[in-house]
Residue, then its C-alpha position, 0 to 999 in steps of 0.5 A: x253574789x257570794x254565797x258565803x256572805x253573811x246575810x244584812x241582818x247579821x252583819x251589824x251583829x258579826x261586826x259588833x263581836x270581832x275583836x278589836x285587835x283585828x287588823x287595818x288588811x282584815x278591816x278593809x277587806x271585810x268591808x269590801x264583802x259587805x258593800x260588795x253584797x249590797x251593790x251585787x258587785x261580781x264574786x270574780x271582781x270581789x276575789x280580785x280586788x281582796x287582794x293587792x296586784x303586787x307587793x315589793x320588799x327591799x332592803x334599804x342599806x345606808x352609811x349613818x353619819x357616824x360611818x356605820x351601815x344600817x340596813x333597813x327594810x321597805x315596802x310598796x304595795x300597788x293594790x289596783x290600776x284598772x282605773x289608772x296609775x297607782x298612787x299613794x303615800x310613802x310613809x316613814x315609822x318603825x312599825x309599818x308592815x307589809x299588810x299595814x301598805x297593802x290595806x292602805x293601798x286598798x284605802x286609796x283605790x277606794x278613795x280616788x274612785x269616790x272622788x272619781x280620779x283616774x287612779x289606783x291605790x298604792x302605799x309604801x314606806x321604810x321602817x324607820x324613825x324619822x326622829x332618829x335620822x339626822x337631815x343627811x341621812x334622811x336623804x340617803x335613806x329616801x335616794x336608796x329607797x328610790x333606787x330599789x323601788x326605781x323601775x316600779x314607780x314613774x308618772x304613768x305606773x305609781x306616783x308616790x306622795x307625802x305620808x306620816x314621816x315624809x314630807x315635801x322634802x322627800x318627795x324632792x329627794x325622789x323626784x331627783x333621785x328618779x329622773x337621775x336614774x332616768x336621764x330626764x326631769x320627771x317632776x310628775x313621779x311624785x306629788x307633795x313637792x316643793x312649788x319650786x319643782x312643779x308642786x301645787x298651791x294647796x297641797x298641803x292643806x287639801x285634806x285638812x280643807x275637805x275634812x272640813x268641808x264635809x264637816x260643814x256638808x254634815x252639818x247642813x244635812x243635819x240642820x245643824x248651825x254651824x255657829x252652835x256646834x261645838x267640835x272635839x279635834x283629835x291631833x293637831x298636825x297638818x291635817x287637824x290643824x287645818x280642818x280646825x282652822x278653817x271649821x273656827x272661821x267659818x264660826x264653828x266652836x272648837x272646844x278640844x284640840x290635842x296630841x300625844x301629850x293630852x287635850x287642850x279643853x277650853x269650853x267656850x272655844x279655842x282660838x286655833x291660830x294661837x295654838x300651834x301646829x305639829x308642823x309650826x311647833x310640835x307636841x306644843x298644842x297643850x302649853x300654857x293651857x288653862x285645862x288639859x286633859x288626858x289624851x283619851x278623855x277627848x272621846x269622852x267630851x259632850x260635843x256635837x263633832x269628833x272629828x279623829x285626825x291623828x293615827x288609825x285604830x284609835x276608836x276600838x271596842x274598848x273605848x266606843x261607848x266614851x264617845x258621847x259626840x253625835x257625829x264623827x268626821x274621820x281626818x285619818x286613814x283608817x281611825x276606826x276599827x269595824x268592830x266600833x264602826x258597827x257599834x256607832x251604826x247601832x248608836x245611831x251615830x253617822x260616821x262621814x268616812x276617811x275615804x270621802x272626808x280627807x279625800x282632798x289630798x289626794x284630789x289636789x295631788x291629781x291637781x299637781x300631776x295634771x300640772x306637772x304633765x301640761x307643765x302649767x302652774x295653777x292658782x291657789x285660787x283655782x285649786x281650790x275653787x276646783x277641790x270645793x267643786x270635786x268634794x261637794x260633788x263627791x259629797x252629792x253621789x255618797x249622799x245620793x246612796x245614804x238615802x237611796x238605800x238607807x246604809x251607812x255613810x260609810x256604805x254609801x261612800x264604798x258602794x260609788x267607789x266600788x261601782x265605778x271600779x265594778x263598771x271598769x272591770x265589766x269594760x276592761x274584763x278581767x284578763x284569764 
């Protein structure tokens, strides 16, 4: 145990007054010291897993369509592999950093360890607006990113997948791109593929579909019926949208969905599938509403469920205390800073973690590797059956530590991946 960690009593209190402009790399990595303290995880794994194994920059030279050439830059992160092959998303946005891959990269080993999937975490992008790229150059950008990142990636090292600006398209663009380069098809390089090169049925909706499912677990566990919670939605893309779909059939009133534009509030219960999608028809959740709301007045809401689906860092210490819901399922990566996170704790507020509850993505992603590399093609049916089997069992180990040592949920889901990481290390030993 590190002696230079802040005891448990003031941990909630060191939380409570850090600043919430801290950073996703800081958040990550305190969180990291707290569970660590808790499960008395080695200081020498501890020291390893602050920091990622590699972080690649490159330069990313494209011909625009109007022949001028533009340079952008782009990222991969690989944080840790002693568990298997890296993975994670690759995403497209002007604003993303070097550190922004790293702790998402850091995210993903945490998560494939709490689904207990034979990966490691790994992230990557370009700076670059994906509204500002027409198709062709969309391409050319995803081939030249592949090239300078080629000899880093591949089935067995780091297997990319669809993120915020990329899509099953681009993973197409990769896939070829890359097995070009190799001499030889390579459909497991990637995952998030179309279906006519070795994508799996499900893909897309998987962490929609767990977000909800724990949604429903939490909900059981709470003696909540689900047929009189009322839930709060906040973005209305592929992960939202699916979650809210699925939680409206399954009885649950969804009262609130939005985006960037604002928040549809229909008190008695939006019919979701008359809403659409990012996907099916973007910014377009408030037309035609009877009420809309400003966007950050879907905190504010008396629900029994917020469920934030949009981006990360969006409950800060400035807005906490507007958020009168009694439960939180994070959609997204990262929705909530630490500084909030203790405050909701201090609440009495459960907050079920991204790293358990949108865990499906990556689940099914594993699903679609394992397909690719026996090159056989499952049934929407199976997958499902088999994402329902990996989240409740993933739901029974994360619950089995909430009761056992009275933490949070967020706790609990770090001290089964951290253990299972920990235990890796202890076989494997930490090379000198």
């Amino acid at each position: 145990m590190s002696s230079d960690t802040p005891p448990q009593t003031d941990r909630t209190e060191s939380r409570d007054q850090s600043d919430d402009s801290e950073s996703a790399l800081q958040t990550v990595v305190d969180q990291l010291s707290e569970v660590a303290d808790e499960i008395d995880l080695d200081p020498n794994v501890v020291e390893r897993l602050s920091h990622p194994n590699s972080v690649y920059e490159v330069t990313v030279p494209i011909e625009r369509d109007d022949g001028s050439i533009e340079v952008f830059t782009g990222y991969r992160a690989q944080h840790d592999s002693v568990r298997g092959p890296y993975k994670g998303g690759v995403r497209y946005n002007p604003s993303i950093t070097r550190d922004e891959c790293v702790a998402l990269s850091m995210a993903m080993t945490w998560k494939c360890a709490v689904m207990d999937i034979p990966f490691g975490g790994a992230k990557g992008g370009v700076q670059a607006n994906p509204k500002d790229l027409s198709e062709r150059e969309h391409e050319r950008l995803t081939r030249r990113f592949t090239h300078e990142i080629g000899d880093i990636i591949g089935p067995m090292t780091d297997i990319p997948a669809p993120d915020m600006g990329t899509d099953a398209q681009t993973m197409a663009w990769i896939m070829d791109a890359y097995s070009t380069n190799v001499g030889e098809t390579k459909p497991g390089v990637v995952t998030g593929k179309p279906m006519s090169i070795g994508g799996s049925e499900g893909r897309e909706g998987a962490p929609g579909r767990s977000v909800a499912l724990i949604a429903r677990k939490a909900a059981e566990y709470y003696d909540w019926s689900l047929d009189d919670t009322t839930i709060a939605v906040q973005g209305f893309g592929s992960v939202g949208a699916k979650a809210a779909r699925l939680l409206d059939d399954w009885g649950a009133d969804i009262v609130a969905v939005s985006d960037v534009k604002g928040v549809r509030y229909e008190p008695d219960g939006i019919d979701t599938m008359a809403v659409p999608s990012f996907e099916e028809e973007p910014e377009a959740v408030t037309d035609d509403a009877d009420e809309v709301l400003a966007p950050e007045q879907l905190f504010e809401l008396d629900v029994d469920m917020l469920v934030p689906a949009a981006i990360g860092n969006v409950i800060t210490k400035q807005n906490v205390h507007d958020i009168t819901a009694d439960l939180i399922v994070e959609g997204a990566n990262g929705p909530t800073t630490h500084a909030a996170d203790a405050i909701l704790e201090e609440r009495d507020i459960p907050v079920l973690p991204d790293i358990l509850a949108n865990a499906g993505g990556v689940t099914v992603s594993y699903f679609e590797w394992l397909q690719d590399i026996n090159r056989r093609a499952w049934s929407s049916e199976r997958v499902n059956n088999e994402l329902d089997q990996e989240m409740h069992a993933a739901w029974d180990d994360v619950r089995t530590e909430f009761e056992q040592r009275s933490v949070s949920w967020r706790d609990a889901a770090y001290i089964v991946a951290l253990s299972r990481i920990g235990a890796a290390y202890d076989a494997r030993g930490l090379w000198p």
